[in-house]
C-alpha positions in Angstrom: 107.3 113.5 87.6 107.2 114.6 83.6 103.4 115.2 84.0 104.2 117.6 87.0 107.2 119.1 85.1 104.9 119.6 82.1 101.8 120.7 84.6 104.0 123.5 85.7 105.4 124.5 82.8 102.5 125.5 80.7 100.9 126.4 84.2 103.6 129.5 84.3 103.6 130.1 80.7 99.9 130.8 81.2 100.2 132.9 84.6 103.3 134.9 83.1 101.5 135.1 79.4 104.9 133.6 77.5 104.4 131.3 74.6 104.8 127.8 76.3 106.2 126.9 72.5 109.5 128.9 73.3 110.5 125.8 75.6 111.2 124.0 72.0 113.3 127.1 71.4 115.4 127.9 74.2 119.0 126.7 72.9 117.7 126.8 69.2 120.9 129.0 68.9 122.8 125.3 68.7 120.6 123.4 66.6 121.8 122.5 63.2 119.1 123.3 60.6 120.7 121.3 58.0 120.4 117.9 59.8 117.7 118.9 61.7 118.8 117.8 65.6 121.0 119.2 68.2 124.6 117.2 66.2 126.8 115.6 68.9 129.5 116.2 66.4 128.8 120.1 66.7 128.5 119.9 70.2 131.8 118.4 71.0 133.5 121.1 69.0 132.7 123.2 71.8 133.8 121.7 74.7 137.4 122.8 75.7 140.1 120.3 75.0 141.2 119.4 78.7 137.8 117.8 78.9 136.9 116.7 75.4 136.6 112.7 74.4 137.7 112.1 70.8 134.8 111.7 68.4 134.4 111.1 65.1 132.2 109.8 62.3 131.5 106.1 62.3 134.2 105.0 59.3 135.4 101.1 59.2 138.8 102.7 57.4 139.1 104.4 60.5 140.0 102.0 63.2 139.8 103.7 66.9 143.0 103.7 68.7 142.7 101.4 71.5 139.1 99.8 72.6 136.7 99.7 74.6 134.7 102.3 72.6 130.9 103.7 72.6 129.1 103.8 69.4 126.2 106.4 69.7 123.7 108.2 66.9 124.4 111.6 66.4 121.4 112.8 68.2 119.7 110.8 70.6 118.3 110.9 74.3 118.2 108.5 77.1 121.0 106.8 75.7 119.0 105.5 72.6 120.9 103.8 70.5 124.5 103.5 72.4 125.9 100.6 72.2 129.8 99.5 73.5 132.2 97.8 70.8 134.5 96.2 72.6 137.0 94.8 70.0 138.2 95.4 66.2 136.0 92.4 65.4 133.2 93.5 67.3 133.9 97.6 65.6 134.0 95.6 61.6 130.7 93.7 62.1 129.2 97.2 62.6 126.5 97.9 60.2 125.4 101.4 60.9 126.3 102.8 57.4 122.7 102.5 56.5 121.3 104.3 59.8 119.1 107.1 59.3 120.7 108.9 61.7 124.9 109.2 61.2 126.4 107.4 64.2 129.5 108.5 66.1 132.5 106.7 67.8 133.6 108.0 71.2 136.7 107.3 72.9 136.4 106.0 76.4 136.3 107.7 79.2 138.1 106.2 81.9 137.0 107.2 85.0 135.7 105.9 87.8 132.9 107.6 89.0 129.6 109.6 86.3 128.0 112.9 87.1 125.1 114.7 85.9 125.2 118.3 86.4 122.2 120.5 85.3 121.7 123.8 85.1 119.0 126.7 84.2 120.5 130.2 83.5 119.7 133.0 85.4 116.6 135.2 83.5 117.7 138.3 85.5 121.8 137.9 84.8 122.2 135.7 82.1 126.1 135.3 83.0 125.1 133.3 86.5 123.3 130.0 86.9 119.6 130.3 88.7 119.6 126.5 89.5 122.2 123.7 89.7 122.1 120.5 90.7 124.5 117.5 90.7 123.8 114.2 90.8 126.0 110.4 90.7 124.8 108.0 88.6 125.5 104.9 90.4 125.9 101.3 88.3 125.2 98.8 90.7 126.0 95.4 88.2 129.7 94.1 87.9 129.6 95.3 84.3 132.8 97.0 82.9 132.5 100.5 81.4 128.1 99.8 81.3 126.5 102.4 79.9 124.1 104.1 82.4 120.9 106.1 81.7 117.2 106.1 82.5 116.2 102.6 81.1 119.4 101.0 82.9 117.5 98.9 85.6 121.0 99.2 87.5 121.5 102.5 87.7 120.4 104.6 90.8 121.0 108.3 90.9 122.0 110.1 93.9 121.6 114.0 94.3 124.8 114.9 95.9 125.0 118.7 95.9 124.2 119.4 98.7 127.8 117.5 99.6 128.9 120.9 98.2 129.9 123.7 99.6 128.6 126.9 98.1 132.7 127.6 97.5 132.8 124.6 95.6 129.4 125.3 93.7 130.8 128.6 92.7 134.3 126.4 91.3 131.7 124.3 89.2 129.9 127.1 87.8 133.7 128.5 86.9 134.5 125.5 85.2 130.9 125.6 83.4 131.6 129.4 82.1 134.3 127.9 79.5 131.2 126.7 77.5 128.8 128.2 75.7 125.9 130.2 77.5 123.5 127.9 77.0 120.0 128.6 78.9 119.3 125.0 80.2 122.0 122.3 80.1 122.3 118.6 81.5 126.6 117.6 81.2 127.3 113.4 81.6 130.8 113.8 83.1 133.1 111.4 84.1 136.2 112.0 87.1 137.7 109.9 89.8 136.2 111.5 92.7 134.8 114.6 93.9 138.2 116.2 94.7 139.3 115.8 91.1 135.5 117.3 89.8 136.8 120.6 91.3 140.1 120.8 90.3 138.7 120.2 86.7 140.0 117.0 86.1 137.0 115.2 84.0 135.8 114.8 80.6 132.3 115.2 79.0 130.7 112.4 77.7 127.6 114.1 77.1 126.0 117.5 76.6 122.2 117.5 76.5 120.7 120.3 75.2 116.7 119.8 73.8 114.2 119.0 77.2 116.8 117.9 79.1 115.6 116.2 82.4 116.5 117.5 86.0 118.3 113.9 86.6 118.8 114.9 91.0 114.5 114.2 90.7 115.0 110.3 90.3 116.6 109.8 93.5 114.1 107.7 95.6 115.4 108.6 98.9 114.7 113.4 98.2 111.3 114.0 99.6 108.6 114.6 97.5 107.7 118.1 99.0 111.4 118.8 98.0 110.8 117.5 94.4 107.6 119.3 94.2 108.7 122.7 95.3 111.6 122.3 93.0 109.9 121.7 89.9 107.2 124.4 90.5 110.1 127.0 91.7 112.0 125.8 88.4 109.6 125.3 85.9 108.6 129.5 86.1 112.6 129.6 85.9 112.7 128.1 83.0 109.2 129.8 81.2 111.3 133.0 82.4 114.5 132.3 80.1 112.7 131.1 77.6 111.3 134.4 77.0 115.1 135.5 76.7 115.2 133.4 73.1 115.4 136.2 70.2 112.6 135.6 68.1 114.5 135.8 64.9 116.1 132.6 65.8 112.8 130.8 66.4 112.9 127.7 64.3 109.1 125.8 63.9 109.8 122.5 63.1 112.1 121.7 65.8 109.5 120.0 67.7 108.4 117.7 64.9 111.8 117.0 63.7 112.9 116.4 67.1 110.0 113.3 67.3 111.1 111.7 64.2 115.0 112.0 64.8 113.8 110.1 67.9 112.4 107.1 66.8 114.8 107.0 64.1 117.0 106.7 67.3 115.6 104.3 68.9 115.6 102.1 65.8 
């Protein structure tokens, strides 16, 4: 599936003469120079306080309020690096002061069920969504609060939006509007049920920003053709809005600082 994603990609960038290197820049508006990575800390600053998680610097002379709590590097992807403290013992023994990369402490989110929602701006009206998807990300061990990604051999996804009216697609991409325009987006969130996603009771756990992956593609049970005409439909989508990116914001070592941050996350 990333071969295809990547086939298509450069395949449109070639057809459409764009730069296939402005995929490296398409949010470069929110990428922090200084530390060189897209900073959750930044990130959470703009997410609306209804459906922010408190975060903060790691700090052992700042004991979280009530545990369990997640531990995560600043920047990472595919859940590098996250790790669940469960206890103020547990939070003490925590070493991560010497961690290339500064790690964060995130409160819990609560809820019972995770989304991911993912989105690719519209080239021709960049105040609508071209593409969104939403998928469940289903834990299927007994584990309490687990955390669920890509690697976690328990978790299943399960693209769900079409268990959405177009009504209700248009109440997500209200909800989505209070955020920042960015071009392509993937949002963990976590609610109780579906009823509760529209009425805009959630909270973000996570906003992906650099490559994010079109998570509704790892359900087993979509049809390939569907997954193939997807990624070729959405690929020229995204080539298209990438050529949106001013060049005066083009930064060139975001892709090479981008491969050490993460290996320096996985550590």
């Amino acid at each position: 599936m990333v071969f295809k994603l990547i086939f298509y990609y450069i395949y449109w960038s070639l057809i459409l003469r764009i730069n296939p290197s402005r995929y490296f820049q398409i949010n470069i508006e929110w990428y922090n120079k200084e530390k060189g990575f897209y900073s959750k800390i930044d990130i959470n600053k703009m997410i609306p306080e209804k459906w922010k998680l408190e975060q903060n610097y790691f700090d052992k002379n700042i004991v979280p309020k009530k545990f369990p709590v997640f531990m995560k590097p600043e920047w990472g992807q595919n859940s590098n690096g996250i790790v669940r403290i469960d206890s103020l013992d547990d939070f003490l023994a925590c070493d991560y002061e010497k961690s290339k990369i500064p790690y964060i402490v995130q409160e819990l989110a609560v809820d019972k069920n995770e989304y991911e929602i993912f989105y690719i701006r519209d080239y021709r009206n960049t105040n609508e969504l071209i593409t969104i998807t939403i998928t469940q990300s289903i834990n299927n061990s007994n584990e309490d609060y687990p955390i669920n990604g890509v690697k976690n051999k328990n978790v299943e996804y399960k693209d769900i939006t079409n268990d959405f009216s177009a009504k209700e697609i248009v109440i997500i991409k209200n909800n989505l509007k209070q955020l920042p325009d960015f071009r392509i987006a993937r949002f963990g969130i976590k609610s109780n049920s579906k009823e509760d996603l529209l009425k805009g009771l959630f909270k973000i756990i996570e906003i992906n920003l650099f490559a994010p992956l079109p998570i509704n593609l790892l359900d087993n049970k979509v049809d390939k053709s569907y997954k193939h005409k997807f990624i070729k439909k959405n690929m020229r989508n995204l080539v298209m809005i990438s050529s949106l990116v001013p060049k005066k914001n083009f930064n060139r070592f975001v892709f090479f600082k981008k491969i050490i941050r993460h290996n320096q996350s996985k550590k």
